[in-house]
N, C-alpha and C positions, 0 to 999 in steps of 0.2 A: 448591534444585535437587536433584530424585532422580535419583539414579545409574542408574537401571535402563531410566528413560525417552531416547527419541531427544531430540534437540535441532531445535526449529526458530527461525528469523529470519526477521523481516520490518522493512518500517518505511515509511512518508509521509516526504513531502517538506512540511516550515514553510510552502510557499507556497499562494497562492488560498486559496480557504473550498472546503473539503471538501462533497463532491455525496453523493446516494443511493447513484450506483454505489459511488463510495469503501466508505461502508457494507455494502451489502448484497454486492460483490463482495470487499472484502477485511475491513473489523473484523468483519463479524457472524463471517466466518468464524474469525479470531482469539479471539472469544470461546468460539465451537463447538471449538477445537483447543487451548485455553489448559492444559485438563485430562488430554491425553492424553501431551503435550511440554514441555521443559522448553527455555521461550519466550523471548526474545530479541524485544523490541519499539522498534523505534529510530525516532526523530522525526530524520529523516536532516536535517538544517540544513546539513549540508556539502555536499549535494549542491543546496541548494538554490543556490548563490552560483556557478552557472555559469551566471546570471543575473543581472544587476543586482536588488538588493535594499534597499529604503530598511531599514536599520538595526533602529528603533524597531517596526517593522511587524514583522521576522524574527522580533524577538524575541519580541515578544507572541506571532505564530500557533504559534509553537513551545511556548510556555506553552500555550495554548486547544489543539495538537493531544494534548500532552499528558497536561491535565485531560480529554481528550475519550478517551482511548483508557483512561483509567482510569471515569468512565462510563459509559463501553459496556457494563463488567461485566469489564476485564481488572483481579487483581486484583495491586500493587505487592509483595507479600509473597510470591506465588506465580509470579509473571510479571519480569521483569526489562526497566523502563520508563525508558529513557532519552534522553540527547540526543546524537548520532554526533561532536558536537563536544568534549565533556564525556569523550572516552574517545581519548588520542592518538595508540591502536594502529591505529586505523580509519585515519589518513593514513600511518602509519609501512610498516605493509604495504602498503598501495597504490603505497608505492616500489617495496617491492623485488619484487610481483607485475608493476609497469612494466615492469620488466630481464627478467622471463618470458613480454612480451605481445609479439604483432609487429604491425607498423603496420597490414600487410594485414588485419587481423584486427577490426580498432578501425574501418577504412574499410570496412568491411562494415555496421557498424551501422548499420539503419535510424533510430533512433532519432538519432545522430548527422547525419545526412541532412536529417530532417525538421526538429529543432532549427538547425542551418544555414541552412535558408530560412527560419525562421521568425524569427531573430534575428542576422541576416546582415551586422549592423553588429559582433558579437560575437560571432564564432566563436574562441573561446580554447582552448588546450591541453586546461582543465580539460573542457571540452564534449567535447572528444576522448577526452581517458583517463576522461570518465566510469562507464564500464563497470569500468574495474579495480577503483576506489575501492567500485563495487557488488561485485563479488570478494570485496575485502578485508572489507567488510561480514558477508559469510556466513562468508568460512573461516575468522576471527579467529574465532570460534564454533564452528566444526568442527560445524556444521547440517547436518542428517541429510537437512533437511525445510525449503523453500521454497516458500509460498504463492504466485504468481504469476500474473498475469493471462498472456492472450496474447501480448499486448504486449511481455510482458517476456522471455518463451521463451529469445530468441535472448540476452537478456545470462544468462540463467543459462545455456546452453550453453557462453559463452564459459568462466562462471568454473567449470564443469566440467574445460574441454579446460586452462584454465592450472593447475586443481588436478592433474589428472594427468600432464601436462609436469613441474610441479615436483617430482612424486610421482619420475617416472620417472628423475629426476636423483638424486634423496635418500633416497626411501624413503620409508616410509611416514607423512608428515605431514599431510595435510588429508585430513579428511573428504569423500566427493566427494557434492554435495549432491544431492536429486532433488525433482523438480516436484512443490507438490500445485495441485491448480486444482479449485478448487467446479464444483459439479455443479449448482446453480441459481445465479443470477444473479451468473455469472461475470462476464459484460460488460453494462451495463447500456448503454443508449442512448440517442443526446440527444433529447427529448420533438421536437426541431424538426428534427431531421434523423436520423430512425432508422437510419439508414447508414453513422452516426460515432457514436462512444465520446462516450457522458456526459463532462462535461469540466469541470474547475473554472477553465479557462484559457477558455473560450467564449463571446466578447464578447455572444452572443444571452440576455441573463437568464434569458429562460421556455425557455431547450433546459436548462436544469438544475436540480436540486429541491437546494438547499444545505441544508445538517443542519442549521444555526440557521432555515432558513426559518420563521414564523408559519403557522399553520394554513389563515388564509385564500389566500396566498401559497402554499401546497401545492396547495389544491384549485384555482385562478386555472391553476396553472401543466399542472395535468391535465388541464382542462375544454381548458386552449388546444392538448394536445397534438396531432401531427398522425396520422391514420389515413390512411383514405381512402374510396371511393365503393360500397365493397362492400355494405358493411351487415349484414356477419358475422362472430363474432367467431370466430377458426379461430386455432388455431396453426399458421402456415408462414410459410416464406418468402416468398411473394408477398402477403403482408401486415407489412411492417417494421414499421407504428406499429404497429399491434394487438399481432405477437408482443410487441414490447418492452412493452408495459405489462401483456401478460399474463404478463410474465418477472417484472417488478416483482411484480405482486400476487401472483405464486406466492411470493416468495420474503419478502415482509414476511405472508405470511398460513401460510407451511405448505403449501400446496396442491399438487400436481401441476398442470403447465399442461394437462394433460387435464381434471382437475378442476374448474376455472377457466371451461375450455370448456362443461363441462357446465353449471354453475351460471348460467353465462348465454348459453344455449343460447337464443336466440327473444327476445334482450331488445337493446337497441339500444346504440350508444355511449355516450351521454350517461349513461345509468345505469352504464356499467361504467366510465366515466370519474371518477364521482362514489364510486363503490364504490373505484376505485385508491387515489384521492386520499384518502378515507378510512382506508385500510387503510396509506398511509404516514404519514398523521398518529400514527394510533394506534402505530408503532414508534418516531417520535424525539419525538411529545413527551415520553416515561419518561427518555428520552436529554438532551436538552434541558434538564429540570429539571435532573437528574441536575447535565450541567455547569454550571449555575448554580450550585448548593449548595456544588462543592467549589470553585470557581472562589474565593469567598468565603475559603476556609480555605486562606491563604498561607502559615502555618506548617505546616501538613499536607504541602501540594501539593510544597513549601521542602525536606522533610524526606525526601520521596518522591523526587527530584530527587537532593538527597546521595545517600540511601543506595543510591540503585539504578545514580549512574553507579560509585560504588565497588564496587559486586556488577558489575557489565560490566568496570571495569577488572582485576577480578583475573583473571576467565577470558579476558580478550582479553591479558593480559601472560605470560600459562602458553602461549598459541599465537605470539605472539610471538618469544618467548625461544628456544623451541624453531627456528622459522625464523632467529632470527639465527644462533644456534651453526653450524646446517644451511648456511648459506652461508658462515660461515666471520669472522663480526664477534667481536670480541674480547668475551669474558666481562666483563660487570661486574663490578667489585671494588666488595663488600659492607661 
């Protein structure tokens, strides 16, 4: 970690198989910001279990998400790649930021809301304070800098307003963090319903292009995408499928979606469906290999895993430390 550089955090959740958007909305971006900030990359596994989770499965996608985030091109020496379970400050502070959240604040969450109806046999505590634990995530880090979809806005606002509460009690302890949000293919959208978020939870197979998907399974899942009756390929809004595939291929190809339009200006779907589908093959099969190769080298991956949850535990125990004294917990005796 260089001193001079800001800090940013991010991290996935161990669960589903990881989509396009995932990629091209949040790791591609990670690997474009890996060089500028001094990274913080977590395979959040705690946040996953505010869902029933069969064991065996947690475990592995938590390996597979991240051998995949070291693939991408993030790299373990430069970047600090770990597991949010693996590091015990991440739940420790999520208490004591609990004692600085108010209820009202937590029932605002839409995110909460949605989750609610959607697994309505299991609305737990943890589904509720989910948001803290996300807090506790950034400011155990003291991150300058969080990647965030849309989606996500409202839970980093809250852990803004609880970073500066507790500020305003204490002094000057957390870092208060601020929004980065990509400029292409921020929100990618489901091939079958462009009016909803690409989703690795979305029972319809062909609404999402998954990063282990086969090539022929890529192009299958584009040819079936849905447009509509137009018969031009325009960037706006009164064309949902079009924009969203012309957001894809701007963003696996470089292009401007102006330039997109240009290039196939007079040419019909079916070719630029074949050109999409193309043009995402060509960005995860390098990816693909990739995590094939190290997937193989368990002493590698093994070693990666050690040493990067003890490179997180020591900067998440230095922010730590400093919030127990700040509230008033008794010193360790050394």
């Amino acid at each position: 970690m260089i001193d001079d550089k800001k800090t940013l955090f991010s991290g996935m959740q161990a669960t589903g198989n990881l989509t396009l958007g995932n990629y091209l909305g949040a790791l591609k971006n990670w690997v474009t910001l890996n060089e500028e900030y001094n990274c913080f990359f977590c395979v959040v596994d705690e946040h996953s279990i505010t869902v029933r989770q069969d064991p065996a499965t947690l475990r592995k996608r938590a390996r597979d998400l991240l051998t995949l985030y070291i693939a991408a091109g993030l790299d373990p020496e430069k970047n600090c790649i770990y597991y949010q379970s693996h590091v015990s400050g991440h739940a420790e502070l999520a208490w004591i930021l609990n004692c600085y959240t108010y209820m009202g604040e937590l029932s605002r969450m839409t995110q909460f809301k949605d989750k609610s109806a959607k697994h309505a046999d299991n609305i737990n505590a943890g589904l509720f304070t989910y948001p803290v634990l996300m807090a506790a995530d950034i400011l155990l880090y003291q991150a300058d800098v969080v990647p965030v979809g849309i989606d996500q806005m409202q839970h980093l606002e809250l852990t803004r307003d609880i970073a500066q509460r507790f500020n305003g009690i204490y002094g000057d302890v957390f870092t208060i963090p601020e929004a980065y949000i990509g400029k292409v293919g921020a929100k990618i959208m489901s091939l079958q319903d462009p009016d909803k978020k690409m989703s690795k939870s979305d029972e319809n197979v062909n609404a999402s292009i998954y990063l282990m998907d086969d090539p022929d399974t890529i192009m299958r899942k584009c040819k079936r995408a849905v447009t509509d009756s137009e018969g031009v390929i325009l960037y706006r809004d009164e064309q949902p499928g079009i924009k969203n595939l012309i957001n894809i291929y701007s963003a696996c190809t470089g292009k401007t979606p102006d330039e997109v339009v240009a290039e196939f200006d007079g040419r019909g779907y079916g070719d630029f469906k074949v050109a999409v589908g193309e043009a995402v093959v060509s960005v995860l099969k390098p990816l693909q290999d990739e995590h094939a190769r190290l997937s193989k080298d368990k002493a590698y991956i093994d070693s990666v895993i050690k040493n990067n949850a003890d490179k997180a535990q020591y900067f998440a125990t230095k922010t730590l430390r400093k919030v127990q004294r700040k509230i008033g917990f008794p010193d360790r005796v050394r």
